[in-house]
N, C-alpha and C positions, 0 to 999 in steps of 0.2 A: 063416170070417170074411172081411169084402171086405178089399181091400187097403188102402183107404184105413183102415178101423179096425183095422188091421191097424201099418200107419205113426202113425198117431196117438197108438195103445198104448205104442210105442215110444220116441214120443217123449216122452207124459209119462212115462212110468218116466224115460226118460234123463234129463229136469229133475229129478223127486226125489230119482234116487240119484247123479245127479250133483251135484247140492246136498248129499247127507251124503259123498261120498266126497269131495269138495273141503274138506268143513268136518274130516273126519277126518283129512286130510292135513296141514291145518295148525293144530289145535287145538293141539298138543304143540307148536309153534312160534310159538305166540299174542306177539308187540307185539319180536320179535327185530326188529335192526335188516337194513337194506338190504344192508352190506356184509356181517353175520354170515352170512345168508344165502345169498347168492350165493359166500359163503367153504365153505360146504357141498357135498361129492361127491355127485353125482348118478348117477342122477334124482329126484330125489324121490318121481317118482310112485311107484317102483319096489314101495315096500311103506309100510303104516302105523306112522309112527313110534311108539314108547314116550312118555309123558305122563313128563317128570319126576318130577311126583308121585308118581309108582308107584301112583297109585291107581284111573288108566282103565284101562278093558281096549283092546288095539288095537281101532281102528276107533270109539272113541268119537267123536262127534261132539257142537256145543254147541248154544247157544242158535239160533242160526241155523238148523240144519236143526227141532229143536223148533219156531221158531215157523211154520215152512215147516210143517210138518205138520198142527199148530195149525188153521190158516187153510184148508187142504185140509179137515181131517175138519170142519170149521163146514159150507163150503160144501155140503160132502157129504151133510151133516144138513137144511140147508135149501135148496137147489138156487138158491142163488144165494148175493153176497156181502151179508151182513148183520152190519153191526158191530156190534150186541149179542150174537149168537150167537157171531162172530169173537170178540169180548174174552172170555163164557162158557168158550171152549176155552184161552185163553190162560190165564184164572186160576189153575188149577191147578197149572199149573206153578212159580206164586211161590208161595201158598197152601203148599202140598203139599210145598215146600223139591224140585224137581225140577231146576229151573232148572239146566242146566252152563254154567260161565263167562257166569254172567247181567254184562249191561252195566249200566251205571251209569245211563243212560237210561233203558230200559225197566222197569228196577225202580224207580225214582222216580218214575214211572206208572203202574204196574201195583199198586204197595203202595197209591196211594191208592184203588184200585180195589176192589182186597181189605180195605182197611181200613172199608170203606164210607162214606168221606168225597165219592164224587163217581162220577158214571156213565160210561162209556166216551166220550159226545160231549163232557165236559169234562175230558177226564184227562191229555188233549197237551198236553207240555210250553209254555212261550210263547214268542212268535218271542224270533229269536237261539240258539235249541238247533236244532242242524243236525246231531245223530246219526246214523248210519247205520242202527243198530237195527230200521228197519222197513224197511228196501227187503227181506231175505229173506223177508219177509211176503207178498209179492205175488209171488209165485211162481207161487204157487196163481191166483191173480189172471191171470195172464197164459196161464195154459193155460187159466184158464174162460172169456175174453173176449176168444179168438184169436179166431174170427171175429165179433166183436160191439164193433169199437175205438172205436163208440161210447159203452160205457159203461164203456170200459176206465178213463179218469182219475176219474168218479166212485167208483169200485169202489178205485181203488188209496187215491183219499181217503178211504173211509172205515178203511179195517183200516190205514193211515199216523197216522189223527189220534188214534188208541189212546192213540199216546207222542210225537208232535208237531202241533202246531200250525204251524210256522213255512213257508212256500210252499216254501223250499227243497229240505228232506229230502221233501215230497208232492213236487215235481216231478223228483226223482231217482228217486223208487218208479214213479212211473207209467212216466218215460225207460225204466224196466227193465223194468215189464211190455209196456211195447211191444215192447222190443226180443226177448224172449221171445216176444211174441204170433207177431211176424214170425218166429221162426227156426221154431216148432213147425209150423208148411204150408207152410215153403220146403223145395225140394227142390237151389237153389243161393242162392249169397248175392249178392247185387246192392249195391255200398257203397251206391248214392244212394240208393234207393228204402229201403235199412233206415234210412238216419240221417235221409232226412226222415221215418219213421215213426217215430223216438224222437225227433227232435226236435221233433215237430208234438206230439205227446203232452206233453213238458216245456214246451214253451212257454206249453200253459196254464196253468201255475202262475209259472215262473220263467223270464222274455226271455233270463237270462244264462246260463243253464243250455240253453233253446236252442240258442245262437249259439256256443259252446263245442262242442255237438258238432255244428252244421256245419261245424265246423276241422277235424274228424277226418280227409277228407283231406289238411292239411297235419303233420297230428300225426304220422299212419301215419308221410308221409315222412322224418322226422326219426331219427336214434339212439335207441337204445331208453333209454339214459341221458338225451337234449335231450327225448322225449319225456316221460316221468315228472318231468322239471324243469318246463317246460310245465303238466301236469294238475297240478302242486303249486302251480305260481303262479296258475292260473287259483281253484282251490279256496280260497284263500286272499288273494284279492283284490290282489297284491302286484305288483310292478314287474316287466318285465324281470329276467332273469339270475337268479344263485346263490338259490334259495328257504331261509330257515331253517329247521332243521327236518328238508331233504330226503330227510336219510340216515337219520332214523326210519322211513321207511317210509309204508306206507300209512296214513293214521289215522282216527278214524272219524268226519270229516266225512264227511255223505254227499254231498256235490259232488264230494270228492275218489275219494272210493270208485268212486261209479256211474261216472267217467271212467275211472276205471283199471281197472275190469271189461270195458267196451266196447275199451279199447286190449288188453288181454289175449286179448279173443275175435277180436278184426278181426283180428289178425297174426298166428292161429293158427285160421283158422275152419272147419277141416275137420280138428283133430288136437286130441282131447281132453284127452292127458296133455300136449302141447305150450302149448295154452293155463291150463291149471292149473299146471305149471312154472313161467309165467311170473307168474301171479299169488303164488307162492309167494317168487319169487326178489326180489320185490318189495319183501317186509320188513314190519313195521306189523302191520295189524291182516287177518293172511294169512288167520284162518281164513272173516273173513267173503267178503271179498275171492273165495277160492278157492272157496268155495262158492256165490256168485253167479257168478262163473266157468263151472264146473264144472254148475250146473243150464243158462246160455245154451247153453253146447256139445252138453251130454245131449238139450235141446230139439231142435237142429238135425241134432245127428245120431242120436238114437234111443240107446237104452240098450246097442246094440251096439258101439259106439264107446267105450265105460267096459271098462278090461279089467277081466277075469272076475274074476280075482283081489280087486280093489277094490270090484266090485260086488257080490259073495259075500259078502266080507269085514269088510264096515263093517257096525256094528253094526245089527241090528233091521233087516237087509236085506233078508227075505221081507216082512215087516210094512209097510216103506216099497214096495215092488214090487207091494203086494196094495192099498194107499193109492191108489198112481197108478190101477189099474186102474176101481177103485172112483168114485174121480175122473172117469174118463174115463164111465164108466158111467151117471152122474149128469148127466155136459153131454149123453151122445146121446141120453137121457129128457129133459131140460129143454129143450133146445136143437139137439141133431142132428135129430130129423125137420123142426123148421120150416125148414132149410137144403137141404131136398131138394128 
């Protein structure tokens, strides 16, 4: 195998099972608050918590890495991204009663889907729904149109307008497939050259959502407590100082989300359990969070960087590892030789 597909392999495995080991981490810890959490002995990463419920096995993982995969085996199917085929894989899951910890979101989309009231290019919610729901959708997205960031924001618009409409939650998906695009052929992290490539990406949907993360060098600098006040007030449009709200957690605006994934990765962008920690300790809506996390890290640093244990561990883990490969199989058939 040459090295270069050799590094490639590795790093999409690393985004997929780093997307379910980040979602498996904090599914059992789903909408706890800030200080519950950071009240917790660590490391978190340490091992896969118990589901209160009692009724996941360790290592279950939810909706989030579901629609991550969703969207992979589509593209897999048709060697690119196509949102009638995209919505196809997603159906079943609501259909089928599969869905774990489906959102509120994406199942008031998805039912009218399956109800047969409307087709996938009318089925996004209408502006004002700023869900996060679809940024772990493009996941897939960002490993199929690393080198091609031209069609990266049409691609993320169409498997985004599934379950929104609204420019915002589209210009957080794409901010993340880019920043995905860049981590999976970086071999070190450069802050400029990555935040204008997510932020040249979000800018075509949303100016504010741009200019937000051109702060990100002043964000870094800040306390990691002034920081997350900061991404609260920006995501919530509010003044200066104390944000309400803050000590919930992360919530699932995706304005608010796709910032706190990016501050999660930049303060920690060579240490995988260190950046999922921190998305954990965070509060709110961890498991998405953590598994957006958790897939940027795996991207950059390869599926070697996920300890063994977590990546053995979580559930449907050969199956997700066999995903990526397949994945990857499919871009150097469609799209690796014309790059030679």
């Amino acid at each position: 195998m040459h090295p270069q597909e050799r590094k490639l392999r590795s790093r999409f495995r690393g985004a997929l099972l780093g997307c379910a080991v980040g979602d498996a981490l904090g599914f059992p810890h789903q909408d706890y608050s800030r200080s519950f959490m950071r009240s917790l002995p660590g490391p978190l990463t340490a091992a896969f918590p118990k589901h209160s419920s009692g009724f996941y096995p360790l290592g279950q993982y939810s909706d989030d890495t579901q629609e991550a995969c969703a969207v992979a085996e589509a593209i897999i199917e048709s060697g690119g991204v196509d949102g009638q085929i995209v919505a196809e894989h997603m159906i079943p899951l609501w259909r089928d009663q599969l869905i774990v910890d489906r959102s509120l979101a994406g199942t008031e989309a998805m039912q009218r889907i399956v109800k047969g009231e409307t087709t996938w290019e009318h089925s996004g919610l209408p502006l004002g729904r700023i869900e996060n729901c679809s940024i772990p959708r493009v996941i897939a997205v960002g490993l199929w149109e690393h080198a091609h960031l031209e069609d990266l924001g049409d691609s993320a618009e169409k498997v985004t307008a599934i379950t929104h409409r609204d420019p915002r939650p589209i210009a957080a998906s794409a901010a993340y497939a880019a920043a995905l695009a860049y981590a999976v052929v970086s071999d070190d992290l450069i802050l400029g050259t990555f935040i204008d490539q997510v932020s040249r990406a979000a800018g075509r949907f949303s100016g504010d959502l741009a200019e937000a993360i051109l702060d990100f060098p002043r964000i870094l600098s800040q306390t990691e407590y002034r920081a997350h006040e900061i991404i609260c007030r920006v995501a919530e449009g509010g003044p200066e100082g104390r944000t309400p709200g803050f000590d919930e957690g992360v919530t699932d605006n995706a304005i608010m989300t796709i910032l706190a994934v990016i501050y999660d990765f930049l303060k920690n962008p060579f240490d995988f359990e260190k950046a999922v920690e921190s998305a954990l300790r965070a509060g709110g809506d961890v498991d998405t969070v953590a598994a957006l996390t958790g897939a940027l890290s795996g991207s950059l640093l390869g599926q070697e960087a996920i300890p063994e244990h977590l990546a053995t561990g979580v559930l449907d883990s050969v199956v997700i590892g066999d995903r990526a490969d397949r994945l990857l199989n499919r871009w150097l058939e469609c799209k690796g030789p014309k790059d030679e």
